[in-house]
SERO-4910 file (N, C-alpha, C, O; in steps of 0.05 Angstrom, whole numbers):
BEGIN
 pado doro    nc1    nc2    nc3   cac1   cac2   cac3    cc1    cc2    cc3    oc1    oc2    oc3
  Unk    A     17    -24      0      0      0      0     18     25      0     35     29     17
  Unk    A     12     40    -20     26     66    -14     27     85     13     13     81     33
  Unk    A     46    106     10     41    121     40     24    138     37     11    139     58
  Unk    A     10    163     12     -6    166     17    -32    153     35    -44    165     53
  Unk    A    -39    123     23    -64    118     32    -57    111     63    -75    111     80
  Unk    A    -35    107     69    -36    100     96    -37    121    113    -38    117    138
  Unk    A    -35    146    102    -37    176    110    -73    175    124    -84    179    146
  Unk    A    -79    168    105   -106    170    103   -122    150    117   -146    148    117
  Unk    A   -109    140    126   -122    106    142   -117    123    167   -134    126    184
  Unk    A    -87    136    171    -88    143    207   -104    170    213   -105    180    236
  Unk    A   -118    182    187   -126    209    195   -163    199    197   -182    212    206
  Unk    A   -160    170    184   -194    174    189   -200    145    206   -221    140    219
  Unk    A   -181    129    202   -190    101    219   -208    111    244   -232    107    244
  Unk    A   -193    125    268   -206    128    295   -235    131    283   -249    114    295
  Unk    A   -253    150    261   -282    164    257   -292    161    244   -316    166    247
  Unk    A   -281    145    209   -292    141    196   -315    118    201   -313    100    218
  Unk    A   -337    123    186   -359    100    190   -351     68    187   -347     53    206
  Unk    A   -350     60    162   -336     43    155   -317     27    177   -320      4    185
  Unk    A   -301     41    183   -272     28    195   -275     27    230   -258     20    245
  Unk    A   -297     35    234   -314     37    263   -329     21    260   -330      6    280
  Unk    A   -346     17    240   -372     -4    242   -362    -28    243   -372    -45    257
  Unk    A   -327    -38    218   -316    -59    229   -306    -68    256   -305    -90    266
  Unk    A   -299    -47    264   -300    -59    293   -321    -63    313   -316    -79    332
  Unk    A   -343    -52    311   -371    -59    325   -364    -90    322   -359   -108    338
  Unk    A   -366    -89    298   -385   -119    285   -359   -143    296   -362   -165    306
  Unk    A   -336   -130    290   -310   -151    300   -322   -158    337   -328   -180    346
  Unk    A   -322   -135    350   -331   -143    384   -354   -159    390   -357   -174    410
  Unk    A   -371   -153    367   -401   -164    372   -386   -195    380   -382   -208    400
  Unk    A   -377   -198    340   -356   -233    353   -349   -243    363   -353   -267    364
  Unk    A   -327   -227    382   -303   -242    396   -320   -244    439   -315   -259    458
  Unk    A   -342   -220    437   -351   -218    465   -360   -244    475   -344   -255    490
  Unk    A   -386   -258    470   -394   -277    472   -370   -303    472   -377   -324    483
  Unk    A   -348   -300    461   -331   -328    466   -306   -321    487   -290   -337    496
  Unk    A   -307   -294    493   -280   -289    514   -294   -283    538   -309   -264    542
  Unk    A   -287   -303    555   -305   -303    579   -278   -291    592   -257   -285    581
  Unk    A   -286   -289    619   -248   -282    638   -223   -304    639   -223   -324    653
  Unk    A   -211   -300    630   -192   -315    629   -172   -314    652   -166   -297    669
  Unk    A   -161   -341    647   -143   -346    676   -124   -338    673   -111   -348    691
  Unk    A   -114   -328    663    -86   -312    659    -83   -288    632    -89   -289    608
  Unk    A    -74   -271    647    -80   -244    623    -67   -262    599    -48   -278    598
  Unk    A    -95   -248    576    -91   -259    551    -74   -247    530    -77   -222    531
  Unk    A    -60   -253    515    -38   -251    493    -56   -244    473    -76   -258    473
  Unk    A    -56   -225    453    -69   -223    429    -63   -210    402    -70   -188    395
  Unk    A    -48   -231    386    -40   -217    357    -53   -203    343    -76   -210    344
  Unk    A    -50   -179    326    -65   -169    308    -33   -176    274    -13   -163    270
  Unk    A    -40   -195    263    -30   -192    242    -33   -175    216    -51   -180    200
  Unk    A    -10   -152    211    -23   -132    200    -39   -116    203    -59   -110    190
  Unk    A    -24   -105    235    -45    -91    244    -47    -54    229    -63    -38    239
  Unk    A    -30    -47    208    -48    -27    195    -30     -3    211     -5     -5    214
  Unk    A    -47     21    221    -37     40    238    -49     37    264    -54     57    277
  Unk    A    -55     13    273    -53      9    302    -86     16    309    -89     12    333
  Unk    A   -110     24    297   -126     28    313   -144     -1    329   -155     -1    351
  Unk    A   -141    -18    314   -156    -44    315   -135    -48    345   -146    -49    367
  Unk    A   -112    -50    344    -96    -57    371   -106    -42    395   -101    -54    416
  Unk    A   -119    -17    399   -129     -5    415   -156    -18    422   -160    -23    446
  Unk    A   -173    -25    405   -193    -39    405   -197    -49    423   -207    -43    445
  Unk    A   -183    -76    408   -176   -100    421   -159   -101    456   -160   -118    474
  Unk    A   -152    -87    454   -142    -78    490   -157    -87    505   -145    -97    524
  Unk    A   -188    -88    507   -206    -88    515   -205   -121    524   -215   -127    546
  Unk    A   -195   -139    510   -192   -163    511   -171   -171    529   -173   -187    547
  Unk    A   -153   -161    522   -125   -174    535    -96   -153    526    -98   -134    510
  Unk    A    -73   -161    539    -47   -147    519    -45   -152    486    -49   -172    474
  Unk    A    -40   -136    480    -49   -133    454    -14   -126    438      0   -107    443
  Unk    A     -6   -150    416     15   -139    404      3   -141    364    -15   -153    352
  Unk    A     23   -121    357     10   -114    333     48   -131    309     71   -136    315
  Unk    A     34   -134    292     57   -144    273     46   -129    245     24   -136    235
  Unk    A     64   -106    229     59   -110    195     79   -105    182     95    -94    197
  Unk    A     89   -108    159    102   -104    139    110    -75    124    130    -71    110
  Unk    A     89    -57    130    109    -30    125    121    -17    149    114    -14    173
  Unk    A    143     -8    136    153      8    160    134     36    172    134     48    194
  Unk    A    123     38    154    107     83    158     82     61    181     75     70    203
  Unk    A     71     30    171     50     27    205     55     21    220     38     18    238
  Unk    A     82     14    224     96     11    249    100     35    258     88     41    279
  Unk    A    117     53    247    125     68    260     97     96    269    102    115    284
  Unk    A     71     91    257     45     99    254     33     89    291     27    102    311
  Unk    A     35     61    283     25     42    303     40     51    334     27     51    354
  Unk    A     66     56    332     76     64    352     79     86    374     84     86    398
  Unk    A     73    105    353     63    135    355     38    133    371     30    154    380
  Unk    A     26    114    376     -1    121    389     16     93    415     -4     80    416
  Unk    A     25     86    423     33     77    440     29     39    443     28     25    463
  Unk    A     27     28    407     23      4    407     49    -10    401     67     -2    387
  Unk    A     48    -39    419     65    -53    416     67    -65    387     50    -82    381
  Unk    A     84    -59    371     86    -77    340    109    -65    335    118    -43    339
  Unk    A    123    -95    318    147   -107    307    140   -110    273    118   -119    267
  Unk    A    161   -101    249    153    -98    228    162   -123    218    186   -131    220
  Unk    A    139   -140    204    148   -168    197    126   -176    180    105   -163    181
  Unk    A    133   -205    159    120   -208    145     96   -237    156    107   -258    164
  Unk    A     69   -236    156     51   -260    161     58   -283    149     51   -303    161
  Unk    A     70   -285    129     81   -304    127    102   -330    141    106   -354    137
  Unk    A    113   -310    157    137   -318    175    135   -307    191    153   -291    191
  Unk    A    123   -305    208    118   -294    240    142   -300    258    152   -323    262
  Unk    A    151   -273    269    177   -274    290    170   -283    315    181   -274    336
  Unk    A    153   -299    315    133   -313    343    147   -340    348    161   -352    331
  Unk    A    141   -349    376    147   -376    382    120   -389    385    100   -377    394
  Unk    A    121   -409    378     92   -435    372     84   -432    403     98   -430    423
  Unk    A     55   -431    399     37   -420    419     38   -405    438     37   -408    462
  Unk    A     42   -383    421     47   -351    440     20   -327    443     19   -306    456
  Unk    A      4   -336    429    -28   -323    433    -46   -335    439    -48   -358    430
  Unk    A    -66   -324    455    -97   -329    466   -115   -329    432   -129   -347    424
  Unk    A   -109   -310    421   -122   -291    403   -107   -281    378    -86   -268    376
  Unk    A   -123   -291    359   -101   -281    330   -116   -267    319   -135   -283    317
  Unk    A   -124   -245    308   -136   -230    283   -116   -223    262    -92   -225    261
  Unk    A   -132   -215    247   -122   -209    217   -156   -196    195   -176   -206    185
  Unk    A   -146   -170    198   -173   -145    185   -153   -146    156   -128   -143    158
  Unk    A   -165   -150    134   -163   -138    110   -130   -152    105   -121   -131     96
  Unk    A   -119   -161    104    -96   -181    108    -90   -197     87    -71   -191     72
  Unk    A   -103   -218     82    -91   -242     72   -108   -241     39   -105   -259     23
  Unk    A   -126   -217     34   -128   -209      7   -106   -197    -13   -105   -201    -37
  Unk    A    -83   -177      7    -63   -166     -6    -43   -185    -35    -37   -208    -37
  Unk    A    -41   -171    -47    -23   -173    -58      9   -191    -56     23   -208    -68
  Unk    A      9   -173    -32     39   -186    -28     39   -212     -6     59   -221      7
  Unk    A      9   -224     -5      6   -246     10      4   -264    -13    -19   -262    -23
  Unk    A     18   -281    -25     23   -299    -48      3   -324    -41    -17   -332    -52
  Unk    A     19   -334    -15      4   -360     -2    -17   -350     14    -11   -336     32
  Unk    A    -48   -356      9    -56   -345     41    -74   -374     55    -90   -377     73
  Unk    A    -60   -391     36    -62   -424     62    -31   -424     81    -31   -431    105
  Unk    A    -13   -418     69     17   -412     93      6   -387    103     -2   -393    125
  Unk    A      1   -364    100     -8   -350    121    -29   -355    148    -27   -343    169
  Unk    A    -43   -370    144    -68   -372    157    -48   -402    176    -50   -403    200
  Unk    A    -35   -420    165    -17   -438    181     -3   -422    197    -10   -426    220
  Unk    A     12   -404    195     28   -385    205     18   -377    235     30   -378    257
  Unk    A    -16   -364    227    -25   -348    251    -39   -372    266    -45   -368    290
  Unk    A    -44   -397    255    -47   -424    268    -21   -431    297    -25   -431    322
  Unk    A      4   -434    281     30   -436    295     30   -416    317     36   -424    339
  Unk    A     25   -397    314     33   -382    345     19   -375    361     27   -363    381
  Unk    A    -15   -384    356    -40   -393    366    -29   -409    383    -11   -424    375
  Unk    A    -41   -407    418    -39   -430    433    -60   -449    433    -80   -437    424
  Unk    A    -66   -474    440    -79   -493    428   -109   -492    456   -111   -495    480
  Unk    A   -134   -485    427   -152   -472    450   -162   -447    442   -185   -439    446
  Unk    A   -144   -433    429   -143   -404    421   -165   -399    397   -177   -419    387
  Unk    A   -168   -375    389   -184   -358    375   -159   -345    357   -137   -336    362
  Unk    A   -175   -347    333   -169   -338    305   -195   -318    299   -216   -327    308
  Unk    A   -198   -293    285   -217   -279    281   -202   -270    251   -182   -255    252
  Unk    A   -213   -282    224   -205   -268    197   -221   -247    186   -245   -247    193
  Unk    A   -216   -236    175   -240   -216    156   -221   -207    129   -199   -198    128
  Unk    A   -239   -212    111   -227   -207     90   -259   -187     66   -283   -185     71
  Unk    A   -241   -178     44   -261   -169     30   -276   -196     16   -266   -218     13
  Unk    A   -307   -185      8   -327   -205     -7   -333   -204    -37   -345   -184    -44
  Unk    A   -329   -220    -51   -341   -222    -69   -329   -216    -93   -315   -196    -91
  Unk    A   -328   -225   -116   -307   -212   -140   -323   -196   -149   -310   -177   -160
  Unk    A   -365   -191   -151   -376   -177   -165   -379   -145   -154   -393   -129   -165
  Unk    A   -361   -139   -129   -352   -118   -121   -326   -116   -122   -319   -104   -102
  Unk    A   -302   -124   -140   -285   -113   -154   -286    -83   -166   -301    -76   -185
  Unk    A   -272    -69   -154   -272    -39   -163   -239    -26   -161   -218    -38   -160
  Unk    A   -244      3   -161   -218     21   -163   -210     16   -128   -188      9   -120
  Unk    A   -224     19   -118   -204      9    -90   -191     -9    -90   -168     -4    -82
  Unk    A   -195    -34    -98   -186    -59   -102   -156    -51   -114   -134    -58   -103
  Unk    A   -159    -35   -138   -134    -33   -156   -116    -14   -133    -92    -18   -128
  Unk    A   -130      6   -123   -109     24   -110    -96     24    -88    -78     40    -83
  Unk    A   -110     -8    -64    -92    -17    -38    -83    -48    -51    -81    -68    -37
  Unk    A    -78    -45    -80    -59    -76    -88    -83    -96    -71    -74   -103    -49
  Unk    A   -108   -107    -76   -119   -129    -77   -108   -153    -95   -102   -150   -119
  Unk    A   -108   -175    -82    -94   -201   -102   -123   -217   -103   -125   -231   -123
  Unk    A   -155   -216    -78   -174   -235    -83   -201   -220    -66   -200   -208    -45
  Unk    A   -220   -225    -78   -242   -212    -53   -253   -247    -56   -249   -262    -74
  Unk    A   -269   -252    -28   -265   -273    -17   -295   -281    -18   -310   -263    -11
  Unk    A   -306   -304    -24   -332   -320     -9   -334   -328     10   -312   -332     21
  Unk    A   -352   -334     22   -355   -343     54   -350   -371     52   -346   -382     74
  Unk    A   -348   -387     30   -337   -412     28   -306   -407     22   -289   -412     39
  Unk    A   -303   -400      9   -270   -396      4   -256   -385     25   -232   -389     22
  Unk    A   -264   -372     47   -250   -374     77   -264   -399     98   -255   -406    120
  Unk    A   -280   -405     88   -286   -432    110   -266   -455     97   -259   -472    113
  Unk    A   -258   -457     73   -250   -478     64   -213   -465     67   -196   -483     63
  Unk    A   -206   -450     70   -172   -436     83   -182   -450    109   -179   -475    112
  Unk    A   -195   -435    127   -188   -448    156   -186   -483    158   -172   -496    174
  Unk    A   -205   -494    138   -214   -517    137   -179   -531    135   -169   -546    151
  Unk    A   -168   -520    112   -142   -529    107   -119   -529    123    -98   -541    119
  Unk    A   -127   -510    147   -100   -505    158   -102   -516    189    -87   -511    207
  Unk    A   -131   -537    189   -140   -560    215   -154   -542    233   -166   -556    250
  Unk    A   -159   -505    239   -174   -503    246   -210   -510    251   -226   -516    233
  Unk    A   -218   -507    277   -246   -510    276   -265   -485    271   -266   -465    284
  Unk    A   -278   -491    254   -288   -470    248   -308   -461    268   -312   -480    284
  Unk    A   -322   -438    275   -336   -433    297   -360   -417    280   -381   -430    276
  Unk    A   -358   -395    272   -373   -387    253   -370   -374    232   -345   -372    229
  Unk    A   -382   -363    213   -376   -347    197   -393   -335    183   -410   -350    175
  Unk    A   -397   -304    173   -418   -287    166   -411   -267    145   -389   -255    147
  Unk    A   -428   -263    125   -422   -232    112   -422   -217    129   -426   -224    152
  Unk    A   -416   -186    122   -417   -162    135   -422   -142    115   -424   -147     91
  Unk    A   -424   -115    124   -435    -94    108   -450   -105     87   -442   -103     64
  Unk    A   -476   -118     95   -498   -127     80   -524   -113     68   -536   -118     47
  Unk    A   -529    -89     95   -550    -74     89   -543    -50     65   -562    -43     52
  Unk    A   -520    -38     59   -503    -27     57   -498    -40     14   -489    -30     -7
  Unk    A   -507    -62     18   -499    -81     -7   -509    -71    -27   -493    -75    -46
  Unk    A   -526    -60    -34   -534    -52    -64   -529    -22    -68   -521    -16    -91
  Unk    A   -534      1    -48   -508     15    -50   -477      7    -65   -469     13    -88
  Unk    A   -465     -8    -47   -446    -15    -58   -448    -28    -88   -440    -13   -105
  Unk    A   -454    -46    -93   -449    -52   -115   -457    -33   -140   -449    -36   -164
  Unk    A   -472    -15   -131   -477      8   -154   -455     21   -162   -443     26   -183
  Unk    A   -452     25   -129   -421     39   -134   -397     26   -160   -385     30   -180
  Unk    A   -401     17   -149   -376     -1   -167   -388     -6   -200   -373     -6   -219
  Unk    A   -418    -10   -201   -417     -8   -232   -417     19   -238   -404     23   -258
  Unk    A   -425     37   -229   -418     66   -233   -385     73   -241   -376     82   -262
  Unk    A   -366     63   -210   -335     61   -221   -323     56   -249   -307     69   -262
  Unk    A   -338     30   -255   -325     14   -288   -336     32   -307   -323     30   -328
  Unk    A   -359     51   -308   -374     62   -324   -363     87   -323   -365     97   -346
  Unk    A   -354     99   -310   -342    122   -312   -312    116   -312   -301    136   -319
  Unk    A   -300    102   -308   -271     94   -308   -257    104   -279   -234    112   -279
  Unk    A   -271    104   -253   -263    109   -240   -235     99   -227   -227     76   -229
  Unk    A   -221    118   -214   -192    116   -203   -187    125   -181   -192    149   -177
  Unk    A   -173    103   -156   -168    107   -136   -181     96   -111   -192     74   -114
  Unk    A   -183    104    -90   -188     83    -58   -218     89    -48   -234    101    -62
  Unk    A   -222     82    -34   -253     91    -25   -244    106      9   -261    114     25
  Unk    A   -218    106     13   -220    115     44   -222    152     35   -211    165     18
  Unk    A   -239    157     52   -257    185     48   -278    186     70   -293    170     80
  Unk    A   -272    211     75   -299    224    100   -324    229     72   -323    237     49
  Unk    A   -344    221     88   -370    229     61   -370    254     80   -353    263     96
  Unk    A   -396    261     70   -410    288     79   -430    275    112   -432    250    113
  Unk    A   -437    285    126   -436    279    153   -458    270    160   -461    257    180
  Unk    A   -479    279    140   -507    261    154   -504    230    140   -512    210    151
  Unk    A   -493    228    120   -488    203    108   -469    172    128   -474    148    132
  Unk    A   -446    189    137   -425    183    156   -447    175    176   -449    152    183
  Unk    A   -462    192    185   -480    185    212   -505    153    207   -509    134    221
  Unk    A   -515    158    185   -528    144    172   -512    118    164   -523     96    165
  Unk    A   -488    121    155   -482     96    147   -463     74    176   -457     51    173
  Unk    A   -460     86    198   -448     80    211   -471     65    235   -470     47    251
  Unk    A   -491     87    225   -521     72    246   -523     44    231   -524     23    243
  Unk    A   -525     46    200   -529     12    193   -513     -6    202   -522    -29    204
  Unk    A   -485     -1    209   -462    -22    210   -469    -25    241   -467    -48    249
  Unk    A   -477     -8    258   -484    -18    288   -513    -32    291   -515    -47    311
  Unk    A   -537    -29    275   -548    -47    264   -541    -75    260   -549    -93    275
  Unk    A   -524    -79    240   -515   -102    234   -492   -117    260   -487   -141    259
  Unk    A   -485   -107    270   -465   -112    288   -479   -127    315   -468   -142    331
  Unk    A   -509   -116    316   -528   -120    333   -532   -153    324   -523   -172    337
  Unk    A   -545   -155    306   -555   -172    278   -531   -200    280   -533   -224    278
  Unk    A   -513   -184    284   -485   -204    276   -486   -219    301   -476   -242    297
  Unk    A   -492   -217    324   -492   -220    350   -513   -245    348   -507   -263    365
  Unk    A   -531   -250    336   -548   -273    337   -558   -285    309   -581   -296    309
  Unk    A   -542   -284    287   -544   -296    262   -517   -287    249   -500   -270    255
  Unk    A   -521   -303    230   -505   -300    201   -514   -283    180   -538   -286    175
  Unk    A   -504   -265    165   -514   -254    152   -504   -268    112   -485   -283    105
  Unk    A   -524   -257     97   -523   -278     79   -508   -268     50   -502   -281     30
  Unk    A   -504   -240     56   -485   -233     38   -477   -205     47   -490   -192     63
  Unk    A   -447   -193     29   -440   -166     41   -416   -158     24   -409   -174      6
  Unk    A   -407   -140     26   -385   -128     23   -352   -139     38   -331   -132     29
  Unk    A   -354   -160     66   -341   -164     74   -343   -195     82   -362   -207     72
  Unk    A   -328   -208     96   -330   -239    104   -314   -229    129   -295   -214    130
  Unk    A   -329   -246    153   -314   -251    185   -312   -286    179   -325   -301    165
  Unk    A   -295   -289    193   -295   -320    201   -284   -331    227   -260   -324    225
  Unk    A   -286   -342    247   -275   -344    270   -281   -381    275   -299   -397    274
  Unk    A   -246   -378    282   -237   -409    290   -223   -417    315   -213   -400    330
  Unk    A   -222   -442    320   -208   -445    340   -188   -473    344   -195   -496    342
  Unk    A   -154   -460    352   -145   -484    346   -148   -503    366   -151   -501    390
  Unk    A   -145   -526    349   -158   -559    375   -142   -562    393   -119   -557    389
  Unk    A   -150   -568    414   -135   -566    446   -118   -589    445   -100   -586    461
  Unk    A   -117   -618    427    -99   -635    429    -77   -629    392    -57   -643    387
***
């Protein structure tokens, strides 16, 4: 990803709708399965970006962040998160060193070649017992100029990440679209994009009743996400857990 956009990830992640409503909908997930734990919990964020998801997640347990550019590390750090610049592929971890593994927007990149050795990877330093939480983008028929402008290599089905975890001996626990209500919006969008030849990212403040509006649907759905599956979206969650023997 360029540094522009990552300019733009640390000036709107904390407010933007979008990148807020993913995390609603990520807590809705992980609350119900993290009861108190007997010993403060360990929790990866692979590729964690400019660190806001690691703040999040605090809420859970100690929280360490791992990514591959230098500007989100040194982004990530600036706000006072623990992260080491390294590639998911090869994790600078020792075998079962987390409660908790995430990975937001991750294993679509580009520069993730393998993302059955990645997803082994965040398996390996998973302690046995542990929680895996993936999310990736959905769908190829929302292929657009974002895609082209943060280097996308796949947007994902909800089978095509049940069948990664499937491969790498996790148990699967559940798995759901996201930004569903939100879905035909979107996809207009995007035939609009190809139709006008549009160029470039979608990270952008809209105009403010929209922001308010679109952030009420994602806490909607986040509600929603809390006692069903949702059946299609803009995004895929999936959450696993590795086997205790």
């Amino acid at each position: 990803m360029n540094a522009d956009e990552y300019r733009r990830m640390a000036e709107m992640e904390g407010v933007q709708w979008w990148y807020a409503g993913m995390r609603r909908i990520a807590r809705s997930l992980l609350t119900p399965l993290l009861g108190p734990a007997a010993s403060p919990r360990r929790i990866l964020d692979a590729g964690c970006g400019t660190g806001w998801n690691l703040q999040d997640l605090s809420a859970f347990g100690e929280t360490h962040g791992i990514d591959l550019s230098p500007l989100a590390v040194i982004t990530t750090r600036r706000r006072g998160g623990r992260v080491v610049q390294g590639d998911v592929l090869c994790l600078p971890y020792a075998p079962r060193t987390f409660d908790l593994v995430t990975s937001f927007d991750v294993l679509y990149h580009a520069w993730v070649q393998d993302d059955v050795q990645a997803v082994r990877e965040l398996a390996r330093v998973l302690k046995p017992g542990g929680l895996i939480l993936l999310k990736v983008p959905a769908l190829k028929i929302l292929w657009g100029a974002h895609d082209e402008a943060v280097h996308s290599r796949h947007r994902y089905t909800r089978g095509e990440l049940e069948t990664l975890l499937a491969k790498t001996r996790l148990e699967l626990i559940r798995s759901t679209y996201a930004n569903s209500l939100l879905f035909p919006v979107l996809l207009t969008r995007r035939y609009l994009d190809r139709l006008l030849t549009r160029h470039g990212s979608d990270v952008e403040m809209l105009p403010p009743l929209l922001e308010r509006t679109f952030g009420a649907l994602l806490s909607i759905e986040a509600r929603l996400i809390s006692v069903l599956n949702l059946p299609i979206g803009a995004s895929v969650f999936a959450i696993a857990r590795k086997p205790a023997a």
